[in-house]
TORBA-976384 format. One record per residue (C-alpha): residue number from 1; z, x, y. Coordinates in Angstrom, 2 decimals. Each point is the difference from the previous one (the first is absolute). Layout:
# residues N
> NUM|Z|X|Y
...
//
This chain:
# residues 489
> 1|0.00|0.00|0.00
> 2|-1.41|1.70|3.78
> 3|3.10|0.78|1.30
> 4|0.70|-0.60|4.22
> 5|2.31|2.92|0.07
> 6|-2.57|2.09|-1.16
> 7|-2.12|0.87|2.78
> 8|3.15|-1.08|2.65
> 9|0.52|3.75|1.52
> 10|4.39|1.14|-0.21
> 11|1.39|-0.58|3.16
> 12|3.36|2.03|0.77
> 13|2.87|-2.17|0.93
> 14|1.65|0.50|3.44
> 15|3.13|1.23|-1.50
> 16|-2.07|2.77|-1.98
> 17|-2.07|0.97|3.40
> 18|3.47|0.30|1.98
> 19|1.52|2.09|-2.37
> 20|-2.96|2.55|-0.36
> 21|-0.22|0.44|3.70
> 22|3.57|0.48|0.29
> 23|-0.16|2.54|-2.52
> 24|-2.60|1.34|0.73
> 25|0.87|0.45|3.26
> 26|3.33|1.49|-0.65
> 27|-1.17|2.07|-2.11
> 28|-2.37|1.42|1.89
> 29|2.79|0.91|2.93
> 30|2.59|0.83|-2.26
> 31|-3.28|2.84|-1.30
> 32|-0.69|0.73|3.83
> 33|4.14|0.42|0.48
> 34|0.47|2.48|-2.95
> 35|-3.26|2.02|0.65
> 36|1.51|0.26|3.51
> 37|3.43|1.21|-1.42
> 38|-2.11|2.61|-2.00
> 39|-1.92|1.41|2.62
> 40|2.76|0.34|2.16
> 41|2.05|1.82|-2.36
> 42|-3.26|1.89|-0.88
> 43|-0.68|1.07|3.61
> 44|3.82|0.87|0.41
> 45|-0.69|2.59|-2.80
> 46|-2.38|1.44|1.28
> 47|1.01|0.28|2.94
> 48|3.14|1.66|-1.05
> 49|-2.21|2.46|-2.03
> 50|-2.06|0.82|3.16
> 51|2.79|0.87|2.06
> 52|2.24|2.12|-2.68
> 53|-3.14|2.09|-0.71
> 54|-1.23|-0.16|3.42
> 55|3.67|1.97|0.80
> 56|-0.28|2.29|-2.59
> 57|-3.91|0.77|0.77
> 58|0.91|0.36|3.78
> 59|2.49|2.84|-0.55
> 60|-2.27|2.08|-2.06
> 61|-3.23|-0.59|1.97
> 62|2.54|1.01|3.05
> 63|0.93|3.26|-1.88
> 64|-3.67|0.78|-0.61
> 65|-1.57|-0.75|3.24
> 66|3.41|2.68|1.50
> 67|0.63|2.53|-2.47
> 68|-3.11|-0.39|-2.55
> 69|1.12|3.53|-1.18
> 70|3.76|-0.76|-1.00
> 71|-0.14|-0.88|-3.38
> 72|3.14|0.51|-1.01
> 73|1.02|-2.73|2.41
> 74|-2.88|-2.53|-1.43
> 75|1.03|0.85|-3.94
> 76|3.77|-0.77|0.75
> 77|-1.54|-3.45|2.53
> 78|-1.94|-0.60|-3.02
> 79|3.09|0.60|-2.23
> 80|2.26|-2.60|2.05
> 81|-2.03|-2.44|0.43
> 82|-0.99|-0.04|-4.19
> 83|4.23|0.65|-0.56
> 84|-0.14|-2.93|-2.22
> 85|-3.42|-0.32|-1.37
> 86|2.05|1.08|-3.50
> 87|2.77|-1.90|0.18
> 88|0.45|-3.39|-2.12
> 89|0.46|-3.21|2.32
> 90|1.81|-3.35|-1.40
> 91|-0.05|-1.18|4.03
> 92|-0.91|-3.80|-0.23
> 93|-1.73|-0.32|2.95
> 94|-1.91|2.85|1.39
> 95|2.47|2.39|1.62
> 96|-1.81|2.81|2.43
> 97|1.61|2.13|-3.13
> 98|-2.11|-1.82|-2.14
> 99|-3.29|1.10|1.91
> 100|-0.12|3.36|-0.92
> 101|-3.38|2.11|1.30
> 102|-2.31|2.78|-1.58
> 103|-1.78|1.74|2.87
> 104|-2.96|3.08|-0.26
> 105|-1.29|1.27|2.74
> 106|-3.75|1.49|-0.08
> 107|-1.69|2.18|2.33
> 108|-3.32|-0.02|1.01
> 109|-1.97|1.47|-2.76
> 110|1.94|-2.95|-2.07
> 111|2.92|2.58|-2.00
> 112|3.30|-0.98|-0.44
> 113|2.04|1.37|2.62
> 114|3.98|-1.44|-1.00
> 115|0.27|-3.23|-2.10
> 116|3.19|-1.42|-1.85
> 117|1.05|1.13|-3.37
> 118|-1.98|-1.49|-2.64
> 119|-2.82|-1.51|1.58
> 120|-2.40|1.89|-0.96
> 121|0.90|-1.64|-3.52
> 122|0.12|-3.82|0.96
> 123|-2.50|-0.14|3.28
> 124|-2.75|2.39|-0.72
> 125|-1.72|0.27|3.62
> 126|-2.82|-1.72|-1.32
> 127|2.07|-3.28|-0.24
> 128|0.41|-0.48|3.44
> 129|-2.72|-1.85|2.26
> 130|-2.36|2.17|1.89
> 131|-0.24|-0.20|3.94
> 132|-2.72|0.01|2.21
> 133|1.12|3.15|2.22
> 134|-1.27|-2.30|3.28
> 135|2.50|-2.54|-0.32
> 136|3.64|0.62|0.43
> 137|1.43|-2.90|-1.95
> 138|1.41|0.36|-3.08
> 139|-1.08|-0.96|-3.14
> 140|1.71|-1.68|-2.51
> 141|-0.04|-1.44|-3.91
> 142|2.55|-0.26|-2.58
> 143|-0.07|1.84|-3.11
> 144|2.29|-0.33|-3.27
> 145|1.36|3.04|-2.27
> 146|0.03|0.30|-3.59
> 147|3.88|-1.03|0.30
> 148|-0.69|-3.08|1.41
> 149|1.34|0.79|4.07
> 150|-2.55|-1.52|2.19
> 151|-0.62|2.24|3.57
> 152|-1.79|-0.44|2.94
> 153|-2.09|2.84|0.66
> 154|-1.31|0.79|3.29
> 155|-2.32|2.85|1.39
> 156|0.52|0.50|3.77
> 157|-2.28|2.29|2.30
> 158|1.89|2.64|2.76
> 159|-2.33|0.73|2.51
> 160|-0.24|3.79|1.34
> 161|1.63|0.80|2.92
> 162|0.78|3.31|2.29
> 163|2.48|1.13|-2.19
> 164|-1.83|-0.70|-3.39
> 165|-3.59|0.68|0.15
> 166|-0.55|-1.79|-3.33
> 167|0.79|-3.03|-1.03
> 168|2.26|-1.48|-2.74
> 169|-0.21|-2.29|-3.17
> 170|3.63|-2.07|-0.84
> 171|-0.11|-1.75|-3.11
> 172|3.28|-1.96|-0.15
> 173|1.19|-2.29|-3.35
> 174|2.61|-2.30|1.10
> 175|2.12|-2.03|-3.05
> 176|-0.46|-3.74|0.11
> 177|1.02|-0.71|-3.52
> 178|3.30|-1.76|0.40
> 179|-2.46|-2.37|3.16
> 180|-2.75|-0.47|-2.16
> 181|2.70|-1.20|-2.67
> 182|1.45|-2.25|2.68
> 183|-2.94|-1.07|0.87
> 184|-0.63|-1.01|-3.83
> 185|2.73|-1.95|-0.23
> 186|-0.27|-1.78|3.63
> 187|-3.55|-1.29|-1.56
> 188|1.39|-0.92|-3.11
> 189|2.78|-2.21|2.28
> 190|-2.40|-1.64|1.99
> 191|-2.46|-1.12|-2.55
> 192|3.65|-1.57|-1.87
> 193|0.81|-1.31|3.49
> 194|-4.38|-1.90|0.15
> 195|0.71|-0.99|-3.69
> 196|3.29|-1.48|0.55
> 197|-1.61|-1.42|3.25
> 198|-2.53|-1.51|-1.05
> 199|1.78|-1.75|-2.83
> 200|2.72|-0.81|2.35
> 201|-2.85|-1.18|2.20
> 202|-1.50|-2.82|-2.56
> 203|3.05|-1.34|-1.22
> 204|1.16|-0.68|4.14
> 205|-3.59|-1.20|0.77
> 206|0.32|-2.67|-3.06
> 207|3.32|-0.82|1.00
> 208|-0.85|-0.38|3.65
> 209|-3.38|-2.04|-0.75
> 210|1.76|-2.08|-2.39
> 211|2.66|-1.01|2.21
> 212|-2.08|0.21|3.25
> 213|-2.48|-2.61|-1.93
> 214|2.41|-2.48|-1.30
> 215|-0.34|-2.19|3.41
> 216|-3.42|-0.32|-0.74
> 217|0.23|-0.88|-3.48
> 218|2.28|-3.02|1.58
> 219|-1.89|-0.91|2.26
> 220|-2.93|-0.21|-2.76
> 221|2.60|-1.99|-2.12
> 222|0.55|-2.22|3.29
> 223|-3.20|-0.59|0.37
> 224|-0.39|-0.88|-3.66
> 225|1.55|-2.62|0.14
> 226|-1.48|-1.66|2.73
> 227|-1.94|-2.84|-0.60
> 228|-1.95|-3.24|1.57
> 229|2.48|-1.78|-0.17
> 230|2.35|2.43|1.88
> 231|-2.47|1.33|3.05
> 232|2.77|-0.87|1.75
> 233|2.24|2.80|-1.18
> 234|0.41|3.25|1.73
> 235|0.90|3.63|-1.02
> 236|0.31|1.54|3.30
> 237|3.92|-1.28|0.01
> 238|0.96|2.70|-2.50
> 239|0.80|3.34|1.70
> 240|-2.67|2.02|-1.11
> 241|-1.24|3.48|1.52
> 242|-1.44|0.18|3.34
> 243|-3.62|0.87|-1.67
> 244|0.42|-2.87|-2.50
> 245|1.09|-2.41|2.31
> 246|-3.31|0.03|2.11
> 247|-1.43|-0.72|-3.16
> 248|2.62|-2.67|-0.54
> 249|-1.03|-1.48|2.97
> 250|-3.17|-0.39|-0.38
> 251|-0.30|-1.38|-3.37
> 252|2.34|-3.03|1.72
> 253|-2.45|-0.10|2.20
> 254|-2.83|-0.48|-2.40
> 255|2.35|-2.35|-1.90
> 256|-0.01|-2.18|3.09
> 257|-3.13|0.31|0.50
> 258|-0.87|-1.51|-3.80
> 259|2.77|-1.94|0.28
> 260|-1.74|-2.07|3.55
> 261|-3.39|0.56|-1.79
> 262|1.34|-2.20|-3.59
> 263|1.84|-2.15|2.41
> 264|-3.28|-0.89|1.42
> 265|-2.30|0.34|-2.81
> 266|2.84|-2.74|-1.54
> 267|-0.73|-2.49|3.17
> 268|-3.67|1.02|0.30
> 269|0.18|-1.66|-3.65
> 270|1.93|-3.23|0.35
> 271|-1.90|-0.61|2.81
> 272|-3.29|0.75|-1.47
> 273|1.21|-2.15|-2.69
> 274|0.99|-3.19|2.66
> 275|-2.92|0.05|1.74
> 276|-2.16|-0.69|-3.03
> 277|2.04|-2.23|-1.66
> 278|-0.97|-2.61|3.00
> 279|-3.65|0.23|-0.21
> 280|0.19|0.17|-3.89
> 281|2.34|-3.18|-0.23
> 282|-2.65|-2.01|2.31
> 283|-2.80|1.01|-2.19
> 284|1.71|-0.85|-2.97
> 285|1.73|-3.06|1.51
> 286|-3.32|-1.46|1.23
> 287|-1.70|1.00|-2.67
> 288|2.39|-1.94|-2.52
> 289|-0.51|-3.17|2.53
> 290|-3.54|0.33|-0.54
> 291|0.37|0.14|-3.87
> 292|2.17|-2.81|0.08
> 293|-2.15|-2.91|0.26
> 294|-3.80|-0.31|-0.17
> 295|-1.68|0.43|3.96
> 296|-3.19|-0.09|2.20
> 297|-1.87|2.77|0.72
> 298|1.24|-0.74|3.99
> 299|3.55|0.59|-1.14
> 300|-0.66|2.99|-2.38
> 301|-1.87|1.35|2.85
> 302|3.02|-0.27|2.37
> 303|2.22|1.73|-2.74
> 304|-2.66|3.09|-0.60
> 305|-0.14|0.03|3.99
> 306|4.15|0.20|-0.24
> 307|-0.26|2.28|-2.28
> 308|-2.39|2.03|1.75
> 309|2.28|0.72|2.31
> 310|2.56|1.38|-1.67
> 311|-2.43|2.09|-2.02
> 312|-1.04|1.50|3.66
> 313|3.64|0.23|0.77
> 314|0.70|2.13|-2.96
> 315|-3.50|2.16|0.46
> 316|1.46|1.12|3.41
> 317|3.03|0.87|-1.13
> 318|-1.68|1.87|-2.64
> 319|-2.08|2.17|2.35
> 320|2.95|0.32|2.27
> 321|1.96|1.52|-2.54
> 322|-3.32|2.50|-1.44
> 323|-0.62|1.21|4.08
> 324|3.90|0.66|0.45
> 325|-0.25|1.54|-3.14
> 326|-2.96|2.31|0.72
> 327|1.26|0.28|3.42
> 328|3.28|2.05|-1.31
> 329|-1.77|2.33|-1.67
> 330|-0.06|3.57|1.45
> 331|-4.02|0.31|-1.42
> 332|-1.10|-2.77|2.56
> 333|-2.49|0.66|2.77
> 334|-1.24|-2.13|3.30
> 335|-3.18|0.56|1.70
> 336|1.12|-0.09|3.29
> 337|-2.29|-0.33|2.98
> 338|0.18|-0.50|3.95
> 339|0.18|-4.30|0.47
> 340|0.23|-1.84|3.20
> 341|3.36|-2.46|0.06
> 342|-0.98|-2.34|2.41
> 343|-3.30|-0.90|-2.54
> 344|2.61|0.04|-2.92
> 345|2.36|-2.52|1.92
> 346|-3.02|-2.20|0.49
> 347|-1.01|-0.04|-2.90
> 348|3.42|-0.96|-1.48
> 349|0.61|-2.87|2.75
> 350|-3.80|-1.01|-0.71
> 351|1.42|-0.61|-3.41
> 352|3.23|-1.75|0.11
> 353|-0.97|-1.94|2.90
> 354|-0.40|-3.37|-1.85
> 355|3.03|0.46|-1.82
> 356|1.42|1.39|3.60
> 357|-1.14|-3.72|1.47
> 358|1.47|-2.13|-2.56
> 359|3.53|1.26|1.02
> 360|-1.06|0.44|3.57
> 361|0.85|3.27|0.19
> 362|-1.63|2.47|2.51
> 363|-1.41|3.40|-0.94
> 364|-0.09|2.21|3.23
> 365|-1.09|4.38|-0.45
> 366|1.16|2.40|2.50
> 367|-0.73|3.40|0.70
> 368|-3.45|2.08|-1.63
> 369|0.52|3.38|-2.10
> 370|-1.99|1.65|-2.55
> 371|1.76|0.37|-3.64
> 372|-0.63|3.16|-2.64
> 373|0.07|-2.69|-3.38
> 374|-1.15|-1.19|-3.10
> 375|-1.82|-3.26|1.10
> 376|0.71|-2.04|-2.66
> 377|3.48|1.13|-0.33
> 378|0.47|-0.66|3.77
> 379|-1.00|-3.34|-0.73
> 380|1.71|-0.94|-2.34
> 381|3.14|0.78|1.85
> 382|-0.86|-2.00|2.95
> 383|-1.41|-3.04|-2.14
> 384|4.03|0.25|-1.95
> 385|1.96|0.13|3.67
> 386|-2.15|-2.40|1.39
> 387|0.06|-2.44|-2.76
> 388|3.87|0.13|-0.17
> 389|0.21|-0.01|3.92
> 390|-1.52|-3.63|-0.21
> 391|1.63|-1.09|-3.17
> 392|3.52|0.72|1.99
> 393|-1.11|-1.21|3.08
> 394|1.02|-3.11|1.56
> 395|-2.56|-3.18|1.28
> 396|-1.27|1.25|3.36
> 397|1.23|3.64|-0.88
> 398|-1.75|3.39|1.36
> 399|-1.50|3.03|-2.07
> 400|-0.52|3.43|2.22
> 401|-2.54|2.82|-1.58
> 402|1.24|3.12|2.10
> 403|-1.99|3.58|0.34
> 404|1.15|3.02|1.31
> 405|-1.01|3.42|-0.43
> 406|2.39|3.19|0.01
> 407|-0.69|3.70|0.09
> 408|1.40|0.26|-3.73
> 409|-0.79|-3.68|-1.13
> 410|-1.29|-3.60|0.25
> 411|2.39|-2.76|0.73
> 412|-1.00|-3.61|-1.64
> 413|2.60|-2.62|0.15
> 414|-0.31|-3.44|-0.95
> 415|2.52|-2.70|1.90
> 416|1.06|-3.46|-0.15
> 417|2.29|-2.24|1.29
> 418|1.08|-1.61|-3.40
> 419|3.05|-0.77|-2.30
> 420|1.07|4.19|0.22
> 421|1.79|1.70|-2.64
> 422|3.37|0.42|-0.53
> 423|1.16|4.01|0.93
> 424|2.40|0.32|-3.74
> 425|-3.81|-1.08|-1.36
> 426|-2.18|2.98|2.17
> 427|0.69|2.55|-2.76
> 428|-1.40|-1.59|-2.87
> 429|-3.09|-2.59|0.86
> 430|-2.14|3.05|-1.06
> 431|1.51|0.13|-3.21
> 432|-2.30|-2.12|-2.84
> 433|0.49|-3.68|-0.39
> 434|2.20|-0.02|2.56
> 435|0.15|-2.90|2.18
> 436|2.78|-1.65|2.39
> 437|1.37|-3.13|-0.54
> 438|-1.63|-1.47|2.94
> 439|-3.58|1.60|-1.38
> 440|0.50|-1.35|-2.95
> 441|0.52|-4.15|1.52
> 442|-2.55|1.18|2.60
> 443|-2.85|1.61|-2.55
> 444|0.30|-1.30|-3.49
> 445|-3.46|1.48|-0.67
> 446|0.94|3.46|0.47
> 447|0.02|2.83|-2.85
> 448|2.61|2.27|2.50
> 449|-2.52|2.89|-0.64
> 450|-1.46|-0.06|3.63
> 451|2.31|2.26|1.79
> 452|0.12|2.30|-3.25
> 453|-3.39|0.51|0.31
> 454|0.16|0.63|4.44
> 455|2.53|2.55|-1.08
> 456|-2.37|1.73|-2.84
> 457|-3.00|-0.16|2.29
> 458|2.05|2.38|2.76
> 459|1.21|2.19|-2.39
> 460|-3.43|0.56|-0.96
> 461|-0.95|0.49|3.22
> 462|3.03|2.39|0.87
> 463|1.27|-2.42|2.09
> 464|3.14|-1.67|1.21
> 465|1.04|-3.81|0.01
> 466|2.72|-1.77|2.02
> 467|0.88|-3.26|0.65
> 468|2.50|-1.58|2.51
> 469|0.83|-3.71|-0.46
> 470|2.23|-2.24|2.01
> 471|0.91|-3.98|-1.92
> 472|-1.55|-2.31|2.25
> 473|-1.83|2.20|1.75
> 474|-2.80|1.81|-2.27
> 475|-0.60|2.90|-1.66
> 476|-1.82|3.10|1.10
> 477|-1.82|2.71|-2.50
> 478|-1.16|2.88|1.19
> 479|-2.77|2.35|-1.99
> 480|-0.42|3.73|0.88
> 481|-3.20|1.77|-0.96
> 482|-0.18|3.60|0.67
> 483|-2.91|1.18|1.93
> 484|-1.15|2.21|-1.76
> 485|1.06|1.11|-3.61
> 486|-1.51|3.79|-2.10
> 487|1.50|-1.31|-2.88
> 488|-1.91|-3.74|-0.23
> 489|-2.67|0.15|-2.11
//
């Protein structure tokens, strides 16, 4: 059986990537601290070799470049400074005793002039680095013997001066067994201090991840348990860690969010459901009045007619519904263009103005501006706010069709002097279905879809709707249009 896990990639686990980082990083400092350590102690060494033999070379190369034909006084500086050179040391950490020196001094035809007892035997001359006679620095390297001391050897160049017309060859061996020893050990310390480190290191980094993780492995149980039927609940309350509770935060706020979004989704429903459960019970009420008793074709006529109706009723609602839907989707486009109002408002008052006359109602357009729309969307605005403007006007009532024109935006604004709106009610006539008590004695025909759709047709347009309604006095909605708009297609 194909397998989904088999081509699904391993993914490291938050937990796992914290603790190799940590580690890793550690580890890496704890390696950059101890290298440190080492090359300081290293240097220090050195440094300390440099400046005993740089001493000890000083005083001869003084006795040379003065009396280069005492020799007596060379063998016995020779002889003192290489007193212990055959002496056993059990020091434990390099004593200037425990440096001991073999020194030979050769002229310039490269022959032994003085040199310490027995180094001849253990530093042949050939053992020692050469030097390039136009530098003055000393050269160095480190050479072992066949009883296992380690020296540094060094070969250091005396220039000729007025008292010595020659010049001079000092090979010097300085002891650094018991330093090399130390330094042995000191790297056998430090890699026991990185080893201990390191595992030190990964049991503290899984301790710390585990414990610095348990909030979230809460707050995943929290959320766990969460539910539709408990959007309500929150997780913010619990006192989590200032990083966790911005995520807190806003998962309540998404919660909300779903929880507003069911809430209307629930009353979208029920009153999707009511307002086809009228049309439907006509049909099927007149329909089983029909059936009841034989009639003629005048009366079955009247009852298709009836029926008719409702059929249209239910065809608009259905398209309603399909445009809002379509409307909400983020793939939608409008083909906007450049429109003249004042030949929009007449067409709309050219329109309603029989069903305008039957209520007596005057239709009056003020005010000229250009509008950046979708002409068919535009319309079908107006014809919604108009429609409801006379539906909710008063006998002898009066509809204004306003234009205006902004640097940023076009002002449209449809006005009457009608039954108004209640203000608690402002917030949610653009919701779906939703109609006001007075509507709904006022405008039984209604689906409660027409302000929905206003609403869609401005978003679509990037545009803004208001409204500002007064009982008894009338109701004002005003439509802004931006001029202009990059991102309409």
């Amino acid at each position: 059986m194909y397998s989904s896990n088999a081509d699904t990639p391993m993914r490291w686990s938050l937990a796992g990537k914290l603790v190799t980082l940590y580690v890793l990083t550690a580890s890496i400092s704890l390696l950059l601290a101890c290298g440190f350590l080492y090359w300081t102690l290293l240097n220090n060494i050195n440094r300390e070799h440099q400046q005993l033999l740089s001493s000890e070379l000083l005083e001869i190369q003084t006795i040379l470049q003065r009396r280069p034909l005492d020799l007596g006084l060379l063998k016995h500086r020779v002889g003192e400074e290489s007193k212990f050179a055959n002496r056993d040391h059990t020091a434990s950490f390099h004593p200037s005793s425990a440096h001991y020196s073999y020194f030979r001094v050769l002229n310039s035809q490269q022959q032994s002039v003085v040199e310490t007892n027995n180094m001849s035997s253990l530093f042949p001359a050939t053992v020692f680095p050469e030097i390039d006679e136009d530098k003055f620095l000393p050269v160095e390297n480190k050479f072992k013997t066949e009883d296992g001391r380690k020296f540094l050897l060094i070969t250091r160049y005396l220039p000729a001066n007025e008292n010595n017309p020659g010049y001079w060859h000092v090979q010097a061996a300085l002891n650094i067994t018991q330093d090399e020893a130390l330094l042995f050990q000191y790297q056998k310390m430090l890699g026991l201090v990185l080893i201990s480190g390191i595992c030190f290191l990964t049991i503290a980094g899984f301790w710390i991840t585990r414990n610095g993780l348990r909030s979230l492995h809460k707050i995943t149980q929290a959320v766990q348990n969460i539910n539709i039927y408990h959007l309500h609940e929150t997780i913010s309350s619990e006192k989590w860690p200032k990083e966790l509770m911005l995520l807190a935060s806003a998962f309540d706020d998404m919660l909300n969010r779903l929880d507003e979004s069911f809430a209307r989704l629930s009353q979208f429903s029920a009153d999707l459901a009511h307002e086809l459960r009228t049309p439907i019970n006509n049909l099927m009420g007149e329909t089983e009045v029909a059936l009841s008793r034989k009639r003629t074709s005048s009366e079955y006529q009247q009852i298709l007619e009836s029926n008719m109706e409702e059929l249209n009723r239910l065809s608009r609602m259905t398209e309603e519904l399909l445009f809002l839907s379509r409307a909400e989707a983020p793939e939608t486009s409008i083909q906007c263009e450049i429109l003249a109002l004042e030949d929009e408002f007449e067409k709309i008052c050219k329109f309603y103005e029989g069903l305008a006359a039957e209520k007596n109602i005057a239709i009056q357009i003020v005010g000229c501006a250009q509008i950046f729309a979708d002409p068919m969307l535009l319309r079908r605005a107006l014809n919604n706010l108009v429609a409801n403007a006379i539906s909710y006007t008063d006998t002898g009532g009066e509809i204004t069709l306003m234009a205006k024109s902004a640097n940023k935006y076009t002002e449209v604004s449809i006005s009457d002097n009608g039954i108004g709106i209640n203000p608690a009610e402002l917030s949610k006539i653009f919701d779906r279905f939703y109609r006001a008590d007075k509507a709904r004695t006022k405008n039984t025909q209604g689906s409660g879809l027409g302000l929905s759709l206003v609403k869609s047709i401005i978003n679509l347009h990037q545009g803004t709707v208001t409204v500002k309604s007064e009982p008894g006095v009338g109701t004002t909605v005003i439509l802004r249009f931006p001029t202009q708009s990059s991102d309409m297609e």
